[in-house]
Jmol script that loads the backbone (N, CA, C; Angstrom):
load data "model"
ATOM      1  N   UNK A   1      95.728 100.686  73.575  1.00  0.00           N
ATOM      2  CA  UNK A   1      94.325 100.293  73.573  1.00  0.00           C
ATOM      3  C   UNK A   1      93.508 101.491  74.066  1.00  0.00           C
ATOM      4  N   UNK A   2      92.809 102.154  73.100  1.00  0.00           N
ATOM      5  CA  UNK A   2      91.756 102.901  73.596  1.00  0.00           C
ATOM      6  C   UNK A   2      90.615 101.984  75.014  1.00  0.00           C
ATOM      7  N   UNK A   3      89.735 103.413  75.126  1.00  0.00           N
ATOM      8  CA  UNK A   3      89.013 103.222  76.166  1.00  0.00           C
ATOM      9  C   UNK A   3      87.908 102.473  75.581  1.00  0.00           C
ATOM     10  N   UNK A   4      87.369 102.370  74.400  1.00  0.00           N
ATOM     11  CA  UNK A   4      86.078 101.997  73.562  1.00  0.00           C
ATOM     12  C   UNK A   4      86.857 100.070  73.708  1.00  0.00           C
ATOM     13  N   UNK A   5      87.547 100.230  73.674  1.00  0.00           N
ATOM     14  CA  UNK A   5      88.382  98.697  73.068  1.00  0.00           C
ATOM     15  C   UNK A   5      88.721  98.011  74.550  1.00  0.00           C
ATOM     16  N   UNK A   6      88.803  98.632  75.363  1.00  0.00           N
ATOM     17  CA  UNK A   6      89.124  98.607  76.806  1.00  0.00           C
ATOM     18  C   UNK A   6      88.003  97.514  77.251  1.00  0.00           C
ATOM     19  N   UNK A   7      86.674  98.332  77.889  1.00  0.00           N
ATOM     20  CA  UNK A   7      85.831  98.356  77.940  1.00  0.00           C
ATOM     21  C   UNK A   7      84.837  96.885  77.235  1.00  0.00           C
ATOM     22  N   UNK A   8      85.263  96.668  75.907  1.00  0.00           N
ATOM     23  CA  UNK A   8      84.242  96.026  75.110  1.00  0.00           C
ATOM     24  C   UNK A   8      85.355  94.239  75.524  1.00  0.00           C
ATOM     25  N   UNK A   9      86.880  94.403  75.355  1.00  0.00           N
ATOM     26  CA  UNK A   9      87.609  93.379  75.576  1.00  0.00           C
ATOM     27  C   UNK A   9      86.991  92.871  77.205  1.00  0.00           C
ATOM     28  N   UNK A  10      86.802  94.049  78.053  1.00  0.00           N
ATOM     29  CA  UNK A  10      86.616  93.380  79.452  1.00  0.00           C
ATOM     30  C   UNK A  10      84.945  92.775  80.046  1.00  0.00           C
ATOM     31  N   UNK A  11      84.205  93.459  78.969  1.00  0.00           N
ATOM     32  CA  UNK A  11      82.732  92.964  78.668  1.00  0.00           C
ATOM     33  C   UNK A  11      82.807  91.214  78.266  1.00  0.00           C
ATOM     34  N   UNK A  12      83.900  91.115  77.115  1.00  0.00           N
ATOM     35  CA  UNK A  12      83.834  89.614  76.207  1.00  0.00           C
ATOM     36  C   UNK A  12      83.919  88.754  77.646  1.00  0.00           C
ATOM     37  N   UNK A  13      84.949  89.054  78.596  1.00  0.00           N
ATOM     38  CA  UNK A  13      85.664  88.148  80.261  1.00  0.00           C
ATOM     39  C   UNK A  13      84.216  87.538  80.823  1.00  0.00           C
ATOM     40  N   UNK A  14      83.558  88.132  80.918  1.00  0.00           N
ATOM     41  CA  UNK A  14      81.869  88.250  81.471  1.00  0.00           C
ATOM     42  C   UNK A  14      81.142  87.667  80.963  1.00  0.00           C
ATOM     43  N   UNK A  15      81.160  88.407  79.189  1.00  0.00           N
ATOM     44  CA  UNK A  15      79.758  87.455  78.695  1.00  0.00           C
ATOM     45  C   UNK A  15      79.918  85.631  78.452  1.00  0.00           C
ATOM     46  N   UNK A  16      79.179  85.069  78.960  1.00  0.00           N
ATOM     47  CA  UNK A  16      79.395  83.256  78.329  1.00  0.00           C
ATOM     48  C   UNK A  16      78.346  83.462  77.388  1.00  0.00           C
ATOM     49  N   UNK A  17      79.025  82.755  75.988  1.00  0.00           N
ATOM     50  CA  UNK A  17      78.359  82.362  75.755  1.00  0.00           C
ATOM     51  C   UNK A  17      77.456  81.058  75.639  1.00  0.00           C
ATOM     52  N   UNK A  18      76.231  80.996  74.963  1.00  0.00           N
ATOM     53  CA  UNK A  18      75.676  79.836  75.946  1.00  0.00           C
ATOM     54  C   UNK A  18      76.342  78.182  75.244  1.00  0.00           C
ATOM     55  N   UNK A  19      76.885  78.679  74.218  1.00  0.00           N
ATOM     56  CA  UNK A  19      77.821  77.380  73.552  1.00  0.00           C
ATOM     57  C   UNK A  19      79.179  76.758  73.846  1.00  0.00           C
ATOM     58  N   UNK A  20      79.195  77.993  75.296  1.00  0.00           N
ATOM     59  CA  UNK A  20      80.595  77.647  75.950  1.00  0.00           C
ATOM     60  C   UNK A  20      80.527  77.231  77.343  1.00  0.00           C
ATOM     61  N   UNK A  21      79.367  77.048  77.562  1.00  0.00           N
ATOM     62  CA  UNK A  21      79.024  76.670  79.191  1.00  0.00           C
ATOM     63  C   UNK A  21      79.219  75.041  79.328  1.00  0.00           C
ATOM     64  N   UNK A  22      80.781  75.233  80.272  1.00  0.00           N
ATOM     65  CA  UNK A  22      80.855  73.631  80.257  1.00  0.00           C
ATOM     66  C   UNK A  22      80.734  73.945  82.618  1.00  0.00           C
ATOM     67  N   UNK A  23      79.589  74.368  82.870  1.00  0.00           N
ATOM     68  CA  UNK A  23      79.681  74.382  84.205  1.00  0.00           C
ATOM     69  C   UNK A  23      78.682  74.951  85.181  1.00  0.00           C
ATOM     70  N   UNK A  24      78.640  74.463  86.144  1.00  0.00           N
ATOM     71  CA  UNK A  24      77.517  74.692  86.916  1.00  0.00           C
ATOM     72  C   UNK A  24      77.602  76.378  87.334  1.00  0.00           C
ATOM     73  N   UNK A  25      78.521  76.711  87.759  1.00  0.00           N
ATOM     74  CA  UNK A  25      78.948  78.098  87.492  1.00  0.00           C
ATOM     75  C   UNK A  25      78.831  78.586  86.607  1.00  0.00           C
ATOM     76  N   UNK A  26      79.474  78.655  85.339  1.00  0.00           N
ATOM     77  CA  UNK A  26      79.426  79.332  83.783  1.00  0.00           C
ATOM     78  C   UNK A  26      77.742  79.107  83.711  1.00  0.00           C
ATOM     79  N   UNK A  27      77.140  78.267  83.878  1.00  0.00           N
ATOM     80  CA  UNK A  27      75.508  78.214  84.295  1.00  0.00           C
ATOM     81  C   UNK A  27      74.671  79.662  84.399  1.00  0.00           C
ATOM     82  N   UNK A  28      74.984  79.262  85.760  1.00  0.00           N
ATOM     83  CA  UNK A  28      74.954  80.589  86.648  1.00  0.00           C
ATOM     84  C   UNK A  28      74.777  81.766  86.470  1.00  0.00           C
ATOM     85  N   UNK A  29      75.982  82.349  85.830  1.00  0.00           N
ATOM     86  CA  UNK A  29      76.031  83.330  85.299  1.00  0.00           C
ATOM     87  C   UNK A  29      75.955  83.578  84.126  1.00  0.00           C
ATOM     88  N   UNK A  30      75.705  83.071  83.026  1.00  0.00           N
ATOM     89  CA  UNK A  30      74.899  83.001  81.867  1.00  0.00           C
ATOM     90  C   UNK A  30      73.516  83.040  82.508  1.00  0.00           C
ATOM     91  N   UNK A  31      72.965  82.738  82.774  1.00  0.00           N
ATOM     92  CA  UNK A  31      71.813  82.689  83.185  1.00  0.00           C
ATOM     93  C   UNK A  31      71.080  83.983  83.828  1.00  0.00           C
ATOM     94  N   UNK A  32      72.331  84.607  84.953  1.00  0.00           N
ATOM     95  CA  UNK A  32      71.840  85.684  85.236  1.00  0.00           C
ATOM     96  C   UNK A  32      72.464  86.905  84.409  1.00  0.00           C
ATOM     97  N   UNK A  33      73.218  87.039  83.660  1.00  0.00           N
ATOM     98  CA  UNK A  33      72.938  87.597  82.304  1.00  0.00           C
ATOM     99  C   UNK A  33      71.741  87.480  81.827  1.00  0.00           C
ATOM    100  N   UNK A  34      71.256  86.981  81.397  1.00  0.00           N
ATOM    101  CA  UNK A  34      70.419  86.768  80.760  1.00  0.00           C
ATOM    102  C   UNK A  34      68.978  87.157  81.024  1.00  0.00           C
ATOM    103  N   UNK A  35      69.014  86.769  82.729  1.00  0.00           N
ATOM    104  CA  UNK A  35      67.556  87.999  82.940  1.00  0.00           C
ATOM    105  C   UNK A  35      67.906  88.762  83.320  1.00  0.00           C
ATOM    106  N   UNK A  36      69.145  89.328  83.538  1.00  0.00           N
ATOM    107  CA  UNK A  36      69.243  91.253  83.681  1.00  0.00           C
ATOM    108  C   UNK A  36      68.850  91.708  82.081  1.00  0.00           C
ATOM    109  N   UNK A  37      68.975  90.555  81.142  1.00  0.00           N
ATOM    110  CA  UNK A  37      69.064  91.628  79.884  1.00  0.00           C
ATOM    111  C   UNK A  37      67.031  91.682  79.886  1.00  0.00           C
ATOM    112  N   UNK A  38      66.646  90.125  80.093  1.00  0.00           N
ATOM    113  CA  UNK A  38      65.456  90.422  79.903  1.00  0.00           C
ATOM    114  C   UNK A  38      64.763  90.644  80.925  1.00  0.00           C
ATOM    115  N   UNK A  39      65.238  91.324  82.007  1.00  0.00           N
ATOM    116  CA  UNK A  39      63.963  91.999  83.134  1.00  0.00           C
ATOM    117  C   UNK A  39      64.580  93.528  83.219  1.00  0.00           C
ATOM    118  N   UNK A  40      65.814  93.433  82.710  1.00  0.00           N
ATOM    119  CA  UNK A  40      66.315  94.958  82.902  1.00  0.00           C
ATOM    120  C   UNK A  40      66.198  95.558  84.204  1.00  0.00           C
ATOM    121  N   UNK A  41      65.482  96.893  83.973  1.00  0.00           N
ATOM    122  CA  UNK A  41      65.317  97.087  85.725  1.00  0.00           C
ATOM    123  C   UNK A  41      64.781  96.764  86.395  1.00  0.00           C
ATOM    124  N   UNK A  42      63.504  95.834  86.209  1.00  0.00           N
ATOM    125  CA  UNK A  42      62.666  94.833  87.298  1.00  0.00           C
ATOM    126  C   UNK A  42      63.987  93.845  87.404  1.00  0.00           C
ATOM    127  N   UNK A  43      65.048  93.841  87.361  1.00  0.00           N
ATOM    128  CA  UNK A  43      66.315  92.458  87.757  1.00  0.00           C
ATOM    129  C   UNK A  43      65.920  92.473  89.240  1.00  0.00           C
ATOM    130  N   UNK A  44      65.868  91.177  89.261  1.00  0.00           N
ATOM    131  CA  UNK A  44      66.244  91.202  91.057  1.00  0.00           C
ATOM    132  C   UNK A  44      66.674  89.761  91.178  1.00  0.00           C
ATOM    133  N   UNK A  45      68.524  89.992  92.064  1.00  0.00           N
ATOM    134  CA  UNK A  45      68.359  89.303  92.259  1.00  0.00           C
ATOM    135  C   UNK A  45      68.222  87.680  93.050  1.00  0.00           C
ATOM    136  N   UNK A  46      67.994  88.082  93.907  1.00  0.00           N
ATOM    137  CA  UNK A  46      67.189  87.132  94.732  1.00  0.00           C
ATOM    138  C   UNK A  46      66.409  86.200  94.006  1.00  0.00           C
ATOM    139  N   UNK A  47      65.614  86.827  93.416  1.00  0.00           N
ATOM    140  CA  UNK A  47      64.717  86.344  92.697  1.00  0.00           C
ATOM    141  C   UNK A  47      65.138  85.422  91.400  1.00  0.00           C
ATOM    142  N   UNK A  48      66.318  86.003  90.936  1.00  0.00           N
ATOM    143  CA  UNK A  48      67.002  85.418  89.461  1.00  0.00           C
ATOM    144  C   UNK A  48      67.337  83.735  90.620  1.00  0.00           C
ATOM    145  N   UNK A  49      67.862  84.019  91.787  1.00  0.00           N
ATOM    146  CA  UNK A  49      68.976  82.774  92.074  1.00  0.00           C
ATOM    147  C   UNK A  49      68.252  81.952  92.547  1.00  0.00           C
ATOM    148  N   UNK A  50      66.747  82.488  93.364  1.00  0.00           N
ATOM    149  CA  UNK A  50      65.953  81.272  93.237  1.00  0.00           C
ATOM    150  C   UNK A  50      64.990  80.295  91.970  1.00  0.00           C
ATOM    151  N   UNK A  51      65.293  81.271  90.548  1.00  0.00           N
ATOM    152  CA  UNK A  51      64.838  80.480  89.677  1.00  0.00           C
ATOM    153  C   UNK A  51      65.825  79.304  89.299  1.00  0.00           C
ATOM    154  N   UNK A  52      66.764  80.248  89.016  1.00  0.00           N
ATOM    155  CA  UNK A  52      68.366  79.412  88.653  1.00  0.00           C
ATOM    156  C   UNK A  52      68.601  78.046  89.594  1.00  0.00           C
ATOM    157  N   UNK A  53      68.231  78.081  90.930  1.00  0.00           N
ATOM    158  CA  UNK A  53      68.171  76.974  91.790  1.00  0.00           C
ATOM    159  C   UNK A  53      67.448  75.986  91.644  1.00  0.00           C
ATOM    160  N   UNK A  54      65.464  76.620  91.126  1.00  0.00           N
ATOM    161  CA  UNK A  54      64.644  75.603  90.766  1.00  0.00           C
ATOM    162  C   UNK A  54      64.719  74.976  89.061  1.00  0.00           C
ATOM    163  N   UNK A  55      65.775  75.739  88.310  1.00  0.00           N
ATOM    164  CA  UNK A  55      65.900  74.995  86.804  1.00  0.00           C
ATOM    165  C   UNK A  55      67.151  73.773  87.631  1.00  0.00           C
ATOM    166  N   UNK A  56      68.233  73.977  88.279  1.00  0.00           N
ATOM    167  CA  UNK A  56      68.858  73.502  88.325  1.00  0.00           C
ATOM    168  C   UNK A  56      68.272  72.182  89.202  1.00  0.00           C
ATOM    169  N   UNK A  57      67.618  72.098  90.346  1.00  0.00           N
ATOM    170  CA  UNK A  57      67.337  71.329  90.935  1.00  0.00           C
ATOM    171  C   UNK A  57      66.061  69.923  90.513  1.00  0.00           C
ATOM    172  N   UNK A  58      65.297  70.887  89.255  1.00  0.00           N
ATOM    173  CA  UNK A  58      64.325  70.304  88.276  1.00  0.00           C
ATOM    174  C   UNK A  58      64.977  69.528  87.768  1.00  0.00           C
ATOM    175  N   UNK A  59      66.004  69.888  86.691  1.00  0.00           N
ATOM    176  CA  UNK A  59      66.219  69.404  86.295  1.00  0.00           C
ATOM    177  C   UNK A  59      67.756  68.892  86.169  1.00  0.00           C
ATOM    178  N   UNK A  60      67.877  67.780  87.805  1.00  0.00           N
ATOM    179  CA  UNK A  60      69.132  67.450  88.196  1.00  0.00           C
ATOM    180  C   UNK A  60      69.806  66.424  86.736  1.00  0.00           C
ATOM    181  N   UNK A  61      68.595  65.705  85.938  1.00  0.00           N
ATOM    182  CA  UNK A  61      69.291  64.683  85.686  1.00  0.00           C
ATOM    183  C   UNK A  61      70.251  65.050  84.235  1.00  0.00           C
ATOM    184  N   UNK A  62      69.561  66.450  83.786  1.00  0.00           N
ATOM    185  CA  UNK A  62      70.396  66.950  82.890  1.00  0.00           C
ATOM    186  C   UNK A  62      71.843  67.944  83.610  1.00  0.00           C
ATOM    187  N   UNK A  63      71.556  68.254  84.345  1.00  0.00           N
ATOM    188  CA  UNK A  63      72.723  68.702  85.545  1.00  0.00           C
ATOM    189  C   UNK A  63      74.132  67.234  85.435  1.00  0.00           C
ATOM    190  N   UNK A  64      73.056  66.560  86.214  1.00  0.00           N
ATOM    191  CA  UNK A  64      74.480  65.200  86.477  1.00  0.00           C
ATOM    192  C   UNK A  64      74.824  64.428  84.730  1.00  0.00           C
ATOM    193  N   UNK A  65      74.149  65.013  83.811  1.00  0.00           N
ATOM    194  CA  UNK A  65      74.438  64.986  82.403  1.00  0.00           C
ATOM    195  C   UNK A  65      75.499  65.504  82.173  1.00  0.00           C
ATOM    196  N   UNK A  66      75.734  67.118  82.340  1.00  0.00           N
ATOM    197  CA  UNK A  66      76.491  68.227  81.926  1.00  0.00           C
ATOM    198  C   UNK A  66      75.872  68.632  80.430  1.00  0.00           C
ATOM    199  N   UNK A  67      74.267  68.514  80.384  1.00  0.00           N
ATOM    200  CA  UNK A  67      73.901  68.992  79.099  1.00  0.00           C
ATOM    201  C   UNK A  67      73.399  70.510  79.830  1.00  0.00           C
ATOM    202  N   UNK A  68      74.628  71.447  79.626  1.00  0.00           N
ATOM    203  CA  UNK A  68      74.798  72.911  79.516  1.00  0.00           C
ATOM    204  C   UNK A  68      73.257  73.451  78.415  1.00  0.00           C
ATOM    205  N   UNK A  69      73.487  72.920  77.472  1.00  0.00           N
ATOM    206  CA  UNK A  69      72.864  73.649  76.290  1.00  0.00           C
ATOM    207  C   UNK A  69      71.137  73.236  76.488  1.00  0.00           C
ATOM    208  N   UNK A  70      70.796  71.931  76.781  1.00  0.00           N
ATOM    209  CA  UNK A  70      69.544  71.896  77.397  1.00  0.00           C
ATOM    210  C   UNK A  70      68.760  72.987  78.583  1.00  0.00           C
ATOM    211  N   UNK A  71      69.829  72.930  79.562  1.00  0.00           N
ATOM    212  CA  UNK A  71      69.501  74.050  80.556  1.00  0.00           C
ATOM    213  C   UNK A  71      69.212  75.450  80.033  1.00  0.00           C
ATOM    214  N   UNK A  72      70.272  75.330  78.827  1.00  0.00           N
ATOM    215  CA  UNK A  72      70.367  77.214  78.793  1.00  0.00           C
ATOM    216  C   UNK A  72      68.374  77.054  77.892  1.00  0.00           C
ATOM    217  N   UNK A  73      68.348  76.021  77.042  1.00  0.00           N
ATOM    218  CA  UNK A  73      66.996  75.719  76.841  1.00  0.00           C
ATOM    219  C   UNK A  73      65.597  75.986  77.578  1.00  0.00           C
ATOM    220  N   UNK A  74      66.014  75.305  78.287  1.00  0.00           N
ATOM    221  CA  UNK A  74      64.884  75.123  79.964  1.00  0.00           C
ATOM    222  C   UNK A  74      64.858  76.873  80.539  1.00  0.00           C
ATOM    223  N   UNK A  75      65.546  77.685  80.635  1.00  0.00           N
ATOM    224  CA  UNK A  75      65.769  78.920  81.078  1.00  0.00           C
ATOM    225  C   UNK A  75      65.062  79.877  79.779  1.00  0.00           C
ATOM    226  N   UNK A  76      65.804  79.506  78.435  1.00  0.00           N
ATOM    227  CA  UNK A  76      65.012  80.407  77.631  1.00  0.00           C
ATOM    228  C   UNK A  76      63.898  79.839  77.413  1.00  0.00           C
ATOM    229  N   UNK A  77      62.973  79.192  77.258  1.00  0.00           N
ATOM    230  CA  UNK A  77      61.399  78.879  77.451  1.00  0.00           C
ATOM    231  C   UNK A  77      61.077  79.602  78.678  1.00  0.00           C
ATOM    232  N   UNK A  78      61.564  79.636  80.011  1.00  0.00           N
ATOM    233  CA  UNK A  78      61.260  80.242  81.079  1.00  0.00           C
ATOM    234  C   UNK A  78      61.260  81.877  80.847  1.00  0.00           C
ATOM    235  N   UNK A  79      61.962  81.945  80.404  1.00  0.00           N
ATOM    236  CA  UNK A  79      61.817  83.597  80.346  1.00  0.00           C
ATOM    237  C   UNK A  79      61.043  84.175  78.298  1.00  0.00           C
ATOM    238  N   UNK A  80      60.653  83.231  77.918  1.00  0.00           N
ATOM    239  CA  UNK A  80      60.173  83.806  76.721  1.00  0.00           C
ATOM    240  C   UNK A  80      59.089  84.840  76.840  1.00  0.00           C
ATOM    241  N   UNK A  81      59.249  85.537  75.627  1.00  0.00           N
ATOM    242  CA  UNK A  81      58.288  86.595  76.143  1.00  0.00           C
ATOM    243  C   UNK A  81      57.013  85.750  75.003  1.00  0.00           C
ATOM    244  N   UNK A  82      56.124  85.831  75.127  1.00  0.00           N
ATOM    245  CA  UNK A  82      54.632  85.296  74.126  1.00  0.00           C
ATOM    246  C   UNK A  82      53.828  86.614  73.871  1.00  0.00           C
TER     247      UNK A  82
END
end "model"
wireframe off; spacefill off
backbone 0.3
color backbone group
């Protein structure tokens, strides 16, 4: 295994995607993926885990659902750019 193949296999471990999030964790970190990609170097985050806390806590009843794919919803409206 080259280094290019290395690298991109140990990237896939990391990325969730958002059709595979069966978890409050896998959540999580999809999520903060997701605004490192869209705040880039304004990321901060402190700031990411108190949003991630107020989608999650908003919206407990899709939480005690396990509707993953709603949330990842609720997060991308939150960060859309207009």
């Amino acid at each position: 295994m080259n280094l290019v193949d290395f690298i991109t296999e140990s990237l896939k471990v990391h990325n969730i995607n958002e059709g595979e999030i069966s978890s409050e964790k896998e959540f999580r970190e999809y999520a903060h993926a997701k605004l490192k990609e869209v705040f880039g170097d304004e990321y901060d985050e402190t700031k990411a885990d108190e949003m991630v806390d107020g989608i999650l806590k908003d919206n407990k009843e899709l939480v005690d659902a396990s509707d993953w794919g709603a949330l990842v919803g609720v997060l991308n409206k939150g960060v859309a750019k207009e």
